[in-house]
N, C-alpha and C positions, 0 to 999 in steps of 0.2 A: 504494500500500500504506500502511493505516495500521496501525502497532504500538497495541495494549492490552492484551496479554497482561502481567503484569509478569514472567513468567517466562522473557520475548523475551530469547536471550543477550545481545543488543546493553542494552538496557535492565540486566541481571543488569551485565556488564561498566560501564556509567555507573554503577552504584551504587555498587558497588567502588571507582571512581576517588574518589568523595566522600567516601565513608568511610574511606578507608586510606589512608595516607603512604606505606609500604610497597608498597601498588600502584601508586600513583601512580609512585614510583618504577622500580617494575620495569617499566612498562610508556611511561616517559616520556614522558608526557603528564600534564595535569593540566585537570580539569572548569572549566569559567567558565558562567554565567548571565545572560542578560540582553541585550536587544537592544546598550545602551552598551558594553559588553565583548568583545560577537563584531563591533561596529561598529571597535572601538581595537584588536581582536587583526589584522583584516582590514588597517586603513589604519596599523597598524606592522610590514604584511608577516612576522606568526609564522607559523611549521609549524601548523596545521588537523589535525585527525585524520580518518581515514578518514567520519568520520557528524558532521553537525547533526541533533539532533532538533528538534522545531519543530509546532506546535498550527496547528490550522487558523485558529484566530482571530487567533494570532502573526504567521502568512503574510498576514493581511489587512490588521494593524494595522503591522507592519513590511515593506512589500514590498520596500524597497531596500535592511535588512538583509539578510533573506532572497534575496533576486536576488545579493548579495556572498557571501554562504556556498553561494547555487549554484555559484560560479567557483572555487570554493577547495576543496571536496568534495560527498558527495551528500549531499542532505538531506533525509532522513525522517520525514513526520506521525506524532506522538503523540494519543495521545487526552489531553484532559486530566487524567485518572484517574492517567495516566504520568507527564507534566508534575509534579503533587504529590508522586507515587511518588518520584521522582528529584529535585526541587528538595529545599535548604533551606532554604528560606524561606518565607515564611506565604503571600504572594501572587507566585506567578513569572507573570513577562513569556509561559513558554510559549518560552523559543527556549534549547537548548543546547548547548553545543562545547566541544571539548575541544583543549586548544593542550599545543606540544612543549615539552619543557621548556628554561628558559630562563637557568639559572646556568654561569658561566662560569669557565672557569681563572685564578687568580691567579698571573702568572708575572712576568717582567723587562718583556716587551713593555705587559702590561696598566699597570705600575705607570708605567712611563715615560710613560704615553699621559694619565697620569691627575694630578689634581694636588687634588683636594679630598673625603676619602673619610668616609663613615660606616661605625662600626665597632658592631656586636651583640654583645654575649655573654651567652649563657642567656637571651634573652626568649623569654619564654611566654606571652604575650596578642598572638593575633594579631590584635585590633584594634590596640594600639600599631605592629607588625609593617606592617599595611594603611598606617597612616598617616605611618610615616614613609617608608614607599617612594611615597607621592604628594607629602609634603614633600619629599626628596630632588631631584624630578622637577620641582615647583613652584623649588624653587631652584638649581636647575642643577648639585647635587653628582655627581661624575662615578660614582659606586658605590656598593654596598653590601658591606659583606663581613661574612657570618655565620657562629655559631660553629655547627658540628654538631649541637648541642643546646638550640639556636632553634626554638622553632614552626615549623611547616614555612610559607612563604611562599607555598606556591602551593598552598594546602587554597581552598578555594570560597569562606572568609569573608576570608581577607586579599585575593584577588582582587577581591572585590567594595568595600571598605573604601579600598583601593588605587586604587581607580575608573580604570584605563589605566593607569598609571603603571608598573602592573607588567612592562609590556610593551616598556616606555623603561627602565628603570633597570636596567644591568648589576650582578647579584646574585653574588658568590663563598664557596663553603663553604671554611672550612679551621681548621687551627688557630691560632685567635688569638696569643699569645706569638709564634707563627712568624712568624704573619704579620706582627705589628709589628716582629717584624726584620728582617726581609723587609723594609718600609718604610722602616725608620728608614738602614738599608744604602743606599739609594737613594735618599738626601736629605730622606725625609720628616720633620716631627716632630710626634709621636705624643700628645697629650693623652689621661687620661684624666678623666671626669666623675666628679667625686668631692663627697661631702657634704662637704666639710671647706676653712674657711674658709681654714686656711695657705696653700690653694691659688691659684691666678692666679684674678683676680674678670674673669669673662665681662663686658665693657664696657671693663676696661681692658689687654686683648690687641689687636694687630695679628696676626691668626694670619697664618705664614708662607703663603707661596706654591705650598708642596705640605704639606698638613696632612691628618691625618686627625682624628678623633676618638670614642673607645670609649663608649657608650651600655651599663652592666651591666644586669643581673637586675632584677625591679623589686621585689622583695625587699631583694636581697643586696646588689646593683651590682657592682662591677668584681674581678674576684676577684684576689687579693695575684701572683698571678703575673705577669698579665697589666697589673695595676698596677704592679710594679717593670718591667718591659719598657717600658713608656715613658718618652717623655720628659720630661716633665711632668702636671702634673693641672689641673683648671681648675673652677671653683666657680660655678655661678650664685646670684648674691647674689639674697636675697629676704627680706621685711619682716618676717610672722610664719609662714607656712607652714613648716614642714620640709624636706618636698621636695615635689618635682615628678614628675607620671606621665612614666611613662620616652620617651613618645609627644610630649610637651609641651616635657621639655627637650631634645630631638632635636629640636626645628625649629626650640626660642630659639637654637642653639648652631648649626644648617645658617645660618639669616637673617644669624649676625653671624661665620658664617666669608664670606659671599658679600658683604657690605656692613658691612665693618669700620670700627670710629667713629676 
């Protein structure tokens, strides 16, 4: 059977996933694209959703992805017509899946287990979003924890920006403030990235052995609450720029929590 209808419920429900946070949500799962991504959702053992769609010419030019998405659910040809219907993107690979969602509880056991965390609040570009949960992954920080009113992480463009990473990097929603008390209660200590020089200059920290660190808005940054909630702030110095995209100083600040000078 091959679908071309675009009115196929199966195809009507993939759409929805892509377009709606909301559905995605209620239906826990979320869409992924792309031979690379159904290859790192396969070999980091996620939840598959009941359907792969997948183009005859996909099937040809990926048989050993597609032979992997046969073992993990059933896979249905699209015509190409479908393939464009449902990608977003200018030129799709032709192969789609949809994986279970993957954020997880922030509790006593998570935090004990964990000793070097990235902290979000209010970002909105979920390219920043993509790329620091494949920095995170590239440098071995144990988490992500975001604030409720973060981009959603697992819409179809951070997945793909993310390139696998999404798939390795345990992701927690909650509320910030909380949750740096929640951390700092349990040995951590807490910096927040702040424009302001009075602060500790990124280069001449040794950050502790269970640290985390807040990454704000790329607007606003760190909002006053969640900035008295911790324990410190920390400043990367720099020559004539301002600042830095909030994506950029998230990986200066992951690189020199994991290889301290």
């Amino acid at each position: 059977m091959e679908i071309s209808s675009r009115k196929n419920p199966l195809i009507k429900e993939y759409r929805k996933l892509v377009n709606e946070r909301k559905e995605r949500r209620a239906a826990g799962f979320f869409p992924c694209e792309g031979a690379k991504l159904a290859d790192e959702a396969i070999k980091s053992g996620c939840t598959l959703g009941e359907y792969a769609f997948v183009t005859a010419a996909a099937c040809e030019k990926y048989p050993d992805t597609t032979a992997g998405l046969a073992q993990k659910c059933t896979v249905v040809t699209i015509t190409e017509d479908i393939a464009d219907y449902i990608s977003d993107t200018k030129s799709p690979q032709g192969i789609f899946i949809t994986v279970g969602y993957l954020d997880k509880i922030l509790n006593l056991s998570t935090i004990s287990n964990s000793r070097q965390l990235i902290i979000l609040e209010n970002l909105q570009d979920m390219g920043n979003i993509g790329t620091i949960i494949r920095t995170c992954d590239a440098f071995g920080i144990d988490g992500i924890i975001m604030s409720n009113d973060c981009a959603d992480p697992f819409s179809s463009k951070v997945a793909r920006s993310a390139m696998g990473s999404l798939f390795r990097v345990p992701i927690y929603f909650t509320d910030i403030p909380e949750a740096v008390d929640l951390l700092r209660q349990n040995g951590f200590t807490v910096y927040t990235a702040m424009l302001d020089r009075k602060a500790e200059r990124l280069g001449d920290i040794r950050f502790p052995e269970k640290t985390a660190v807040v990454i704000g808005n790329e607007g606003n940054g760190v909002t006053e609450k969640t900035a008295a909630a911790c324990n410190k702030s920390v400043f990367i110095p720099m020559d004539s720029a301002e600042s830095l995209n909030a994506s950029v100083a998230a990986s200066v600040i992951a690189w020199e929590m994991k290889h301290p000078r």
